[in-house]
SEFIZA-3560 file (N, C-alpha, C; in Angstrom, 3 decimals):
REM SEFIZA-3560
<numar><xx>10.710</xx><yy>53.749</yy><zz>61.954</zz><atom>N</atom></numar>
<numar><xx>10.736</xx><yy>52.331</yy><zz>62.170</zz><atom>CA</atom></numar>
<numar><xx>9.731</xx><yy>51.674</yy><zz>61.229</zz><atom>C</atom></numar>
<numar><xx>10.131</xx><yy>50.708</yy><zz>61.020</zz><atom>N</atom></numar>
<numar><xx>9.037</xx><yy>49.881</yy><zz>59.885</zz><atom>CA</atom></numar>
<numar><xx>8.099</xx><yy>49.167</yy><zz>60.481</zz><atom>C</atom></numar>
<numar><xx>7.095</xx><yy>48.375</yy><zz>59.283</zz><atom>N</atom></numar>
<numar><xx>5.828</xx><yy>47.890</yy><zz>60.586</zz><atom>CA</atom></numar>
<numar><xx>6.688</xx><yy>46.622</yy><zz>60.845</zz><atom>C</atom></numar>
<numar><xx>7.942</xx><yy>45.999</yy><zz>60.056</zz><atom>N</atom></numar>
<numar><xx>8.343</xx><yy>44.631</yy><zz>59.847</zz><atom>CA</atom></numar>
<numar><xx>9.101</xx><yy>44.573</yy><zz>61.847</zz><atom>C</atom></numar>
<numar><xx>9.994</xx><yy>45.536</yy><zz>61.575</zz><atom>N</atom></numar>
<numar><xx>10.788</xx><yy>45.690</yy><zz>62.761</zz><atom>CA</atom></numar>
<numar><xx>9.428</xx><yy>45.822</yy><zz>64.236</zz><atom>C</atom></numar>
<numar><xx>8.416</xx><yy>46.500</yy><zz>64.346</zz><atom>N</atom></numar>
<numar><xx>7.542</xx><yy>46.896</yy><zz>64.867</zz><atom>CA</atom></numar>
<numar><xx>7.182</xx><yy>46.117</yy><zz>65.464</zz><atom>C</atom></numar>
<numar><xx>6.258</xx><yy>45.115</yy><zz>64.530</zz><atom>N</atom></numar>
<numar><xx>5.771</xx><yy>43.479</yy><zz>64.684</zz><atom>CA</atom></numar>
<numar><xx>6.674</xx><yy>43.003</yy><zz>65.403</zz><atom>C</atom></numar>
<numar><xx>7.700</xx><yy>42.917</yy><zz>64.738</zz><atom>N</atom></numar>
<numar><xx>9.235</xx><yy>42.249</yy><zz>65.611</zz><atom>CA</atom></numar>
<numar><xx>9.582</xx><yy>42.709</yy><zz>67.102</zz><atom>C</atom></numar>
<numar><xx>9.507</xx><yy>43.360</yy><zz>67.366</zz><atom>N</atom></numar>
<numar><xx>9.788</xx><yy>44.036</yy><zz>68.787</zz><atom>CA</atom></numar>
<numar><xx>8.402</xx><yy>43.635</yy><zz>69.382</zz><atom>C</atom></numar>
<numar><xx>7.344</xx><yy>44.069</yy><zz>69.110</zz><atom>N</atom></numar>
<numar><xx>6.208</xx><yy>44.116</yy><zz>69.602</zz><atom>CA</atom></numar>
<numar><xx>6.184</xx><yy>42.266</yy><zz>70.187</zz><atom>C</atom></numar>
<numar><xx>6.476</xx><yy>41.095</yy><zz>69.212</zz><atom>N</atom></numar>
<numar><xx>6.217</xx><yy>39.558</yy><zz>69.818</zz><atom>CA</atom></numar>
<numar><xx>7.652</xx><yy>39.492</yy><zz>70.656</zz><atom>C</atom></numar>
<numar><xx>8.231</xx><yy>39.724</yy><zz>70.312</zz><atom>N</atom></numar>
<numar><xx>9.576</xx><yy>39.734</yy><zz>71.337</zz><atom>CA</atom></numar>
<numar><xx>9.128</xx><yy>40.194</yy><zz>72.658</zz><atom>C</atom></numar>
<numar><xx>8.732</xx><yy>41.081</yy><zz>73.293</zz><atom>N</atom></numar>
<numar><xx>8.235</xx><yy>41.863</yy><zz>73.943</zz><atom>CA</atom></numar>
<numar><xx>7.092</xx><yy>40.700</yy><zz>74.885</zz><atom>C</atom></numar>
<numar><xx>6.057</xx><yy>40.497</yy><zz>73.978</zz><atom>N</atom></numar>
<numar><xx>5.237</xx><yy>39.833</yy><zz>74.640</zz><atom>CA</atom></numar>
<numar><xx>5.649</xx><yy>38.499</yy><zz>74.929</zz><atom>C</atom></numar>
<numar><xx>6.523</xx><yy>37.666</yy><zz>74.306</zz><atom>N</atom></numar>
<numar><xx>6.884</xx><yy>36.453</yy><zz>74.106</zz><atom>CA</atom></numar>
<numar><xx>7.795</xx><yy>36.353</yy><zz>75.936</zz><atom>C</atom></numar>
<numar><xx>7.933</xx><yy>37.425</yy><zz>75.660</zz><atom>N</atom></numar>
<numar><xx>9.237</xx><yy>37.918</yy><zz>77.107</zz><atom>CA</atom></numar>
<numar><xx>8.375</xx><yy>38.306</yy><zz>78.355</zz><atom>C</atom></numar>
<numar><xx>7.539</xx><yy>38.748</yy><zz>78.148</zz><atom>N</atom></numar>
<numar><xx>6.554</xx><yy>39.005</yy><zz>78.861</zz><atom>CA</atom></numar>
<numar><xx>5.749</xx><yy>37.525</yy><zz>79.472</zz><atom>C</atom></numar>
<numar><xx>5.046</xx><yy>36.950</yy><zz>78.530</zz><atom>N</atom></numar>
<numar><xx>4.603</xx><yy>35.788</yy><zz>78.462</zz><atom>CA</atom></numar>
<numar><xx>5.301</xx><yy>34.745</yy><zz>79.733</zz><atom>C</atom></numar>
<numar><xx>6.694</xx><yy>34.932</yy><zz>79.246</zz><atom>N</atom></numar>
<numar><xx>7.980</xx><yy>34.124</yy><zz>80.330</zz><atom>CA</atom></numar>
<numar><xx>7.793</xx><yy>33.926</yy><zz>81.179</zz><atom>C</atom></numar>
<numar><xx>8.034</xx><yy>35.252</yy><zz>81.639</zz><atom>N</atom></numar>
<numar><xx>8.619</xx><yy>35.853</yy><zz>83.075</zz><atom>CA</atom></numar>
<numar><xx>7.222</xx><yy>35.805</yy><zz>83.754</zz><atom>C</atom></numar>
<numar><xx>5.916</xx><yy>35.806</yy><zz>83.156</zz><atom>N</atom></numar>
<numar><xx>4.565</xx><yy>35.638</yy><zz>83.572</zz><atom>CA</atom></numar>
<numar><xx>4.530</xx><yy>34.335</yy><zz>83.707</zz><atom>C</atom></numar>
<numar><xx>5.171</xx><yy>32.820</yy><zz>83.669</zz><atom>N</atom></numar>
<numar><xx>5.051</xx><yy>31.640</yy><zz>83.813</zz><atom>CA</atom></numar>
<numar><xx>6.114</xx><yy>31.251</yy><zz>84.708</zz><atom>C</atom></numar>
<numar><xx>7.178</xx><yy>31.983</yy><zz>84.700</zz><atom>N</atom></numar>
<numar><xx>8.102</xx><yy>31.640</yy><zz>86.025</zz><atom>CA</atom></numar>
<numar><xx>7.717</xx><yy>32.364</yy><zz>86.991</zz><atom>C</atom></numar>
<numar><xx>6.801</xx><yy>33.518</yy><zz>87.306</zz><atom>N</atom></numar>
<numar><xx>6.744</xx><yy>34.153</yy><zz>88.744</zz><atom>CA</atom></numar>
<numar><xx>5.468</xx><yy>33.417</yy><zz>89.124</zz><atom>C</atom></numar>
<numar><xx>4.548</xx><yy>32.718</yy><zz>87.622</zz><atom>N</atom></numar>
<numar><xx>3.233</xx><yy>31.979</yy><zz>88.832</zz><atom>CA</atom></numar>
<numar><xx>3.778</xx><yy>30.425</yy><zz>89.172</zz><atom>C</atom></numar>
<numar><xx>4.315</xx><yy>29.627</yy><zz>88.365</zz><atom>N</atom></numar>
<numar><xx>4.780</xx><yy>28.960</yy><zz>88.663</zz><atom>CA</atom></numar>
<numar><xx>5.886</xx><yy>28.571</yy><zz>89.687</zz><atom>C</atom></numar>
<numar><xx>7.221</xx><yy>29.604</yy><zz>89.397</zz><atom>N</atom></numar>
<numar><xx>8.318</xx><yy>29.087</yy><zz>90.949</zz><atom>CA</atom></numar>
<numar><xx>8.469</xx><yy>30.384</yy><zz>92.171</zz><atom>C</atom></numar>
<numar><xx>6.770</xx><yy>31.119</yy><zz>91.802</zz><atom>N</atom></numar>
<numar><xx>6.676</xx><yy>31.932</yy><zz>92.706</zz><atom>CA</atom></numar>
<numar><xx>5.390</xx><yy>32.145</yy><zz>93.962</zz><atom>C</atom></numar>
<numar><xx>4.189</xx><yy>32.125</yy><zz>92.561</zz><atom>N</atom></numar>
<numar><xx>2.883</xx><yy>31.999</yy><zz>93.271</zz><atom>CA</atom></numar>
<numar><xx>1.939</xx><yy>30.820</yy><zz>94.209</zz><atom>C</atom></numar>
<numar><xx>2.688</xx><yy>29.572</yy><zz>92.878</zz><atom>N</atom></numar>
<numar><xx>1.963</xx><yy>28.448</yy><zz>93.471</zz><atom>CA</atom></numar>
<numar><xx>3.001</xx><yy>27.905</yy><zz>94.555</zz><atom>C</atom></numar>
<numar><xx>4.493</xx><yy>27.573</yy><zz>94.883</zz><atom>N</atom></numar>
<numar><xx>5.292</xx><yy>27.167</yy><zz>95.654</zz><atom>CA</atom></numar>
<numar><xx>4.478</xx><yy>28.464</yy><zz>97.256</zz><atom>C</atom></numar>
<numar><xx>4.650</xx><yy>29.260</yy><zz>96.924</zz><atom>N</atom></numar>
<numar><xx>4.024</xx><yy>30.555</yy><zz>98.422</zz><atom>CA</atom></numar>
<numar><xx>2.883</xx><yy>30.088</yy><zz>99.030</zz><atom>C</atom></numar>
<numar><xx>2.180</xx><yy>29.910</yy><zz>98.142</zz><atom>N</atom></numar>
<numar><xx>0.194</xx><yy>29.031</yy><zz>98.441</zz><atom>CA</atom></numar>
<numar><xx>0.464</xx><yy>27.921</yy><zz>99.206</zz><atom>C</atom></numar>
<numar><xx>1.462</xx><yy>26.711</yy><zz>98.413</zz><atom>N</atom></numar>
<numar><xx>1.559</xx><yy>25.321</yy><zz>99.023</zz><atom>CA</atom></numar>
<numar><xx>2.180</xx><yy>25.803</yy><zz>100.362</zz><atom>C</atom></numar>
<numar><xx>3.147</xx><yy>26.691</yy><zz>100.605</zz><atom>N</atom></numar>
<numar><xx>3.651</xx><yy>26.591</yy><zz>101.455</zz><atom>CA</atom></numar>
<numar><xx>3.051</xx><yy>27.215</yy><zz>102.558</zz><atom>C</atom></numar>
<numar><xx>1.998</xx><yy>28.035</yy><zz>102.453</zz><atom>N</atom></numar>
<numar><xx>0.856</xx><yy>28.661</yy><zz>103.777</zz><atom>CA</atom></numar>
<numar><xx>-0.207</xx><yy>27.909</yy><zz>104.505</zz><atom>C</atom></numar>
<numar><xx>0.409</xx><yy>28.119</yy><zz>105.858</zz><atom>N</atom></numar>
<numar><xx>-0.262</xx><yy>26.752</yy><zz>107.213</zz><atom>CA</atom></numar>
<numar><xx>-1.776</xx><yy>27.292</yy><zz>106.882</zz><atom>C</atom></numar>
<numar><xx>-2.622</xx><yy>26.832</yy><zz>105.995</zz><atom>N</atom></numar>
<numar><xx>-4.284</xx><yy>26.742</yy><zz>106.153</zz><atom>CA</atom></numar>
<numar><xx>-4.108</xx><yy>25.600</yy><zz>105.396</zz><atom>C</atom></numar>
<numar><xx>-5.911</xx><yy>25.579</yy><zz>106.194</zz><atom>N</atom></numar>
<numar><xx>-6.216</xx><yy>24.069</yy><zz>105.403</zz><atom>CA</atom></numar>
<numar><xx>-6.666</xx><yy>24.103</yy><zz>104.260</zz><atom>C</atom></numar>
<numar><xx>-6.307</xx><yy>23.203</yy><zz>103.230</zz><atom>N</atom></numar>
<numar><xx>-7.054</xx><yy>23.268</yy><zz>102.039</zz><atom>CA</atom></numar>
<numar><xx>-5.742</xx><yy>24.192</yy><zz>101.133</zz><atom>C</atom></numar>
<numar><xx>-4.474</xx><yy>24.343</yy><zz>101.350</zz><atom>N</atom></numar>
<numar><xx>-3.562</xx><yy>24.911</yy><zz>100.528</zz><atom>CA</atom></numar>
<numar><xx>-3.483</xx><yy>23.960</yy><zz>98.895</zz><atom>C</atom></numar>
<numar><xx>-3.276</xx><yy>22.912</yy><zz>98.853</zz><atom>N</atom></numar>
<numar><xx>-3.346</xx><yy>22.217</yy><zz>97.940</zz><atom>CA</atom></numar>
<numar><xx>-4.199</xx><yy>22.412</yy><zz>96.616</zz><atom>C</atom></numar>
<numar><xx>-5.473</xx><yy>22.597</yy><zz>96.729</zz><atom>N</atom></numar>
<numar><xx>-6.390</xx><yy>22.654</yy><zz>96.113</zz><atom>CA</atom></numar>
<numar><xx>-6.309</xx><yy>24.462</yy><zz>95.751</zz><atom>C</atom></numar>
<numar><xx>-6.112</xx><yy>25.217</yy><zz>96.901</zz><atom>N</atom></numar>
<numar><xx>-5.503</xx><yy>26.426</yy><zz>95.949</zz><atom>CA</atom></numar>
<numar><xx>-4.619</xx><yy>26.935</yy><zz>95.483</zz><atom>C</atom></numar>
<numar><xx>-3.512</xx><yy>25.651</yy><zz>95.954</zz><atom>N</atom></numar>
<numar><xx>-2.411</xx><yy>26.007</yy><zz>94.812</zz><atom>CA</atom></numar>
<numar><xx>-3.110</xx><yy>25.567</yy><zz>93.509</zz><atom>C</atom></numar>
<numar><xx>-3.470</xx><yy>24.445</yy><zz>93.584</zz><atom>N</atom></numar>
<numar><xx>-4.292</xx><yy>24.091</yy><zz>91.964</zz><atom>CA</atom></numar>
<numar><xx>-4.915</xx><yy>25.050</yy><zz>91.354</zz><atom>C</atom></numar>
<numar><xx>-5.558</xx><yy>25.905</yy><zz>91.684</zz><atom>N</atom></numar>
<numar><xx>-6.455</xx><yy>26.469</yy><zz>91.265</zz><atom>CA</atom></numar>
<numar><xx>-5.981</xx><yy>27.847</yy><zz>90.766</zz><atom>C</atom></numar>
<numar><xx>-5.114</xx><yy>28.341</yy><zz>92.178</zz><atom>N</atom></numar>
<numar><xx>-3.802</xx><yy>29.543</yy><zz>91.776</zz><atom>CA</atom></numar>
<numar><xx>-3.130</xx><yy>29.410</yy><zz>89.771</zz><atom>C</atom></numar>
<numar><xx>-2.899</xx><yy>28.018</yy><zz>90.053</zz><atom>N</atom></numar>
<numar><xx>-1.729</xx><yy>27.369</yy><zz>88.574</zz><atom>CA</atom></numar>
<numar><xx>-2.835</xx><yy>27.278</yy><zz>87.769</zz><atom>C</atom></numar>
<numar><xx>-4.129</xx><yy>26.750</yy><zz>87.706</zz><atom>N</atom></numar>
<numar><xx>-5.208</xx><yy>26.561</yy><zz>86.630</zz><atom>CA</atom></numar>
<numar><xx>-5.529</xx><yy>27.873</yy><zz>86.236</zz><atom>C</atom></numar>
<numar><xx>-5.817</xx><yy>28.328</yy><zz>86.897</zz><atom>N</atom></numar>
<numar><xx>-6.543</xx><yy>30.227</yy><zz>86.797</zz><atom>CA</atom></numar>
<numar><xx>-5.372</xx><yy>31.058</yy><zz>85.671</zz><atom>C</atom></numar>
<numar><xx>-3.934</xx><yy>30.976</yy><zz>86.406</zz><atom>N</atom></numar>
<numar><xx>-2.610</xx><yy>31.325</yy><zz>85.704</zz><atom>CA</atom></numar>
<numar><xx>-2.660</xx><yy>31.112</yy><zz>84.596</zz><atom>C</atom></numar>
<numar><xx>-2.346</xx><yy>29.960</yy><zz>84.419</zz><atom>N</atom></numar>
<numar><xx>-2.222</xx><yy>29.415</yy><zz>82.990</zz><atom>CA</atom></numar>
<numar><xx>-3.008</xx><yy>29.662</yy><zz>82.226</zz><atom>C</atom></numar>
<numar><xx>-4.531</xx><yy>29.574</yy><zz>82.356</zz><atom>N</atom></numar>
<numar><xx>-5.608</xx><yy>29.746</yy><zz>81.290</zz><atom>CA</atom></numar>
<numar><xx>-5.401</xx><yy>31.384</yy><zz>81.011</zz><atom>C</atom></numar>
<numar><xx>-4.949</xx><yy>32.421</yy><zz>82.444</zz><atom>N</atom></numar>
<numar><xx>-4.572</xx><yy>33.716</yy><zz>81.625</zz><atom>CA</atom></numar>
<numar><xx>-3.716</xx><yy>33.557</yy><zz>80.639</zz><atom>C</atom></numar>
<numar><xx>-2.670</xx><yy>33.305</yy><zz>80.767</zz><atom>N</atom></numar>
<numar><xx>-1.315</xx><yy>33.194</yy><zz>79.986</zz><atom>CA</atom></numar>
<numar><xx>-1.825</xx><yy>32.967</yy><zz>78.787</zz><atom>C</atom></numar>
<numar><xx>-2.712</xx><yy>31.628</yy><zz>78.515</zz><atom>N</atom></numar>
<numar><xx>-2.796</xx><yy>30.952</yy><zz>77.267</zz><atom>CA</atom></numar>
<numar><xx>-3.541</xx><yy>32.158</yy><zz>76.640</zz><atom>C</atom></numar>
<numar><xx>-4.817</xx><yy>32.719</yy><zz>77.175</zz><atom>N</atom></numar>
<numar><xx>-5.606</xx><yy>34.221</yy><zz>76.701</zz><atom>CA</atom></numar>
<numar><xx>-4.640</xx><yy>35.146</yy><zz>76.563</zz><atom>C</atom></numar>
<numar><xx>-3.894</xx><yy>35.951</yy><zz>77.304</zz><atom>N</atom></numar>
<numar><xx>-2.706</xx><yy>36.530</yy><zz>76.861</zz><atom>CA</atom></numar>
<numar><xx>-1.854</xx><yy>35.946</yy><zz>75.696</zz><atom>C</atom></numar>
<numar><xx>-1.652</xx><yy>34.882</yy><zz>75.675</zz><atom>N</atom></numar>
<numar><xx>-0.986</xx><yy>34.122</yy><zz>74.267</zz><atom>CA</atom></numar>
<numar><xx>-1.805</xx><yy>34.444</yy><zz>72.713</zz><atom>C</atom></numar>
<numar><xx>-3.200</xx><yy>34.103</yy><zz>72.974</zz><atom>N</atom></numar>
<numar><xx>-3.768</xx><yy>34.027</yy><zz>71.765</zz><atom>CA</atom></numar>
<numar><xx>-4.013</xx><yy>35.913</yy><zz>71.382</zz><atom>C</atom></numar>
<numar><xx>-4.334</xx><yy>36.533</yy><zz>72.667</zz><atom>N</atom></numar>
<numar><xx>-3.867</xx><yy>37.721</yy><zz>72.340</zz><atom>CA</atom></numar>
<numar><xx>-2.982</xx><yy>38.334</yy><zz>71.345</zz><atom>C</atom></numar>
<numar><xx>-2.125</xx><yy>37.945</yy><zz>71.983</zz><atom>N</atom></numar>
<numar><xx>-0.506</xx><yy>38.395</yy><zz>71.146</zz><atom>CA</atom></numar>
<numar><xx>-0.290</xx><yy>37.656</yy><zz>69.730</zz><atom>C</atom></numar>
<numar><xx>-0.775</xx><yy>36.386</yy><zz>69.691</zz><atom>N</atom></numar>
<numar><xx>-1.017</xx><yy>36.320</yy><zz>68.561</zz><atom>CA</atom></numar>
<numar><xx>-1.784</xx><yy>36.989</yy><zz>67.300</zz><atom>C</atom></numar>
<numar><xx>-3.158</xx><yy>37.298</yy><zz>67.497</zz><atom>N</atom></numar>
<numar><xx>-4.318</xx><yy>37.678</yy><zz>66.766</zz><atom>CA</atom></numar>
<numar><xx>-3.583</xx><yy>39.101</yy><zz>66.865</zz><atom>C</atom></numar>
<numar><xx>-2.684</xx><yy>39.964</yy><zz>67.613</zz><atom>N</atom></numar>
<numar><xx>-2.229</xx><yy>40.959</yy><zz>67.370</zz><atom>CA</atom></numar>
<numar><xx>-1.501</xx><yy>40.803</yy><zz>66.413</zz><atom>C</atom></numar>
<numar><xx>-0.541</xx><yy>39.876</yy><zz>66.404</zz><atom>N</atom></numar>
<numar><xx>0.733</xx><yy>39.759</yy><zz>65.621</zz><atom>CA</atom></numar>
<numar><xx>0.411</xx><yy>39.638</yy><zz>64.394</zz><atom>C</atom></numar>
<numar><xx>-0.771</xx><yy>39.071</yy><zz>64.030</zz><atom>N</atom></numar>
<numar><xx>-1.509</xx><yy>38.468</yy><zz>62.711</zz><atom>CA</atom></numar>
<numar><xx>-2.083</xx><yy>39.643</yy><zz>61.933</zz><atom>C</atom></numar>
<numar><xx>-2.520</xx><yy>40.439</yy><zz>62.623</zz><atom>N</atom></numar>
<numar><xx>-3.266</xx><yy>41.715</yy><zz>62.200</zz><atom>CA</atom></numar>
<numar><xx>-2.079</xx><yy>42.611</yy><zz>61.613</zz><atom>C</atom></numar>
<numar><xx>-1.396</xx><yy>42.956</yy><zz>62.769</zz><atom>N</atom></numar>
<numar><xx>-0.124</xx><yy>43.832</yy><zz>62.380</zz><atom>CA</atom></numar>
<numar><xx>0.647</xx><yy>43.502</yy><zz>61.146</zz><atom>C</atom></numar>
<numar><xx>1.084</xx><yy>42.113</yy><zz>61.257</zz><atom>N</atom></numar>
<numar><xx>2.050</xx><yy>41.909</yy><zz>59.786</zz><atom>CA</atom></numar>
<numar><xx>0.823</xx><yy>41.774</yy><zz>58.512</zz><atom>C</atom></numar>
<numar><xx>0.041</xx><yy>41.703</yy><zz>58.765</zz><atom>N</atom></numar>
<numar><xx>-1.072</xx><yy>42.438</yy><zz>57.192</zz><atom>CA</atom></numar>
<numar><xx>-1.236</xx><yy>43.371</yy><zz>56.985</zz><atom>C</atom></numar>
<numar><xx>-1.057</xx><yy>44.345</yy><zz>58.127</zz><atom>N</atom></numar>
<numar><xx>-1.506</xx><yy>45.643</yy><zz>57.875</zz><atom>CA</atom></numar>
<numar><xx>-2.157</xx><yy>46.441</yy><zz>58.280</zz><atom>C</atom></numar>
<numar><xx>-3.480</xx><yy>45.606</yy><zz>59.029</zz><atom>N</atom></numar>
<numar><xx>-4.807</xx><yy>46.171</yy><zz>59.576</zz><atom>CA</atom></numar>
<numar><xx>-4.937</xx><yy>47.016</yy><zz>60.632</zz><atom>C</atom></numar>
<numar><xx>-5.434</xx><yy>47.909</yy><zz>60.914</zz><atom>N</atom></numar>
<numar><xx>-5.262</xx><yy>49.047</yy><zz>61.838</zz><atom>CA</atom></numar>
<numar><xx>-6.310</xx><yy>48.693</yy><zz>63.277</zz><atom>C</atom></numar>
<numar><xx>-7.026</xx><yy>47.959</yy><zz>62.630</zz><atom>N</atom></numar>
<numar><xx>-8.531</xx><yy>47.180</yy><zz>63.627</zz><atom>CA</atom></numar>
<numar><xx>-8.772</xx><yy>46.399</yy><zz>63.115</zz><atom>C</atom></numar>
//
């Protein structure tokens, strides 16, 4: 396999990953939170979706700075 195809599979992969990581916190994690009888659900659904996302976006820049490395070449 080449590194071109490699790279290629490899952001596909995460890009897909990435997804399916924004539809299970979004129409999964935070809708479950809002919907549990304690007080104060609101504020941890917020916080559930803030926390999420800022992974995702770190997972994002991840996969990027990978992707960047790989199609140059660099091993580290």
């Amino acid at each position: 396999m080449t590194r071109d195809l490699k790279v290629s599979l490899g952001i596909a992969a995460g890009v897909a990953g990435l997804v399916i990581g924004f539809l299970i916190l979004f129409r999964g994690l935070v809708p479950m939170v809002l919907s549990a009888r304690i007080s104060g659900s609101l504020p941890l659904a917020i916080a559930a979706g803030v926390a999420g996302a800022l992974l995702l976006a770190a997972l994002a820049a991840l996969l990027w700075k990978w992707a960047a490395r790989a199609a140059r070449g660099e091993t580290r």
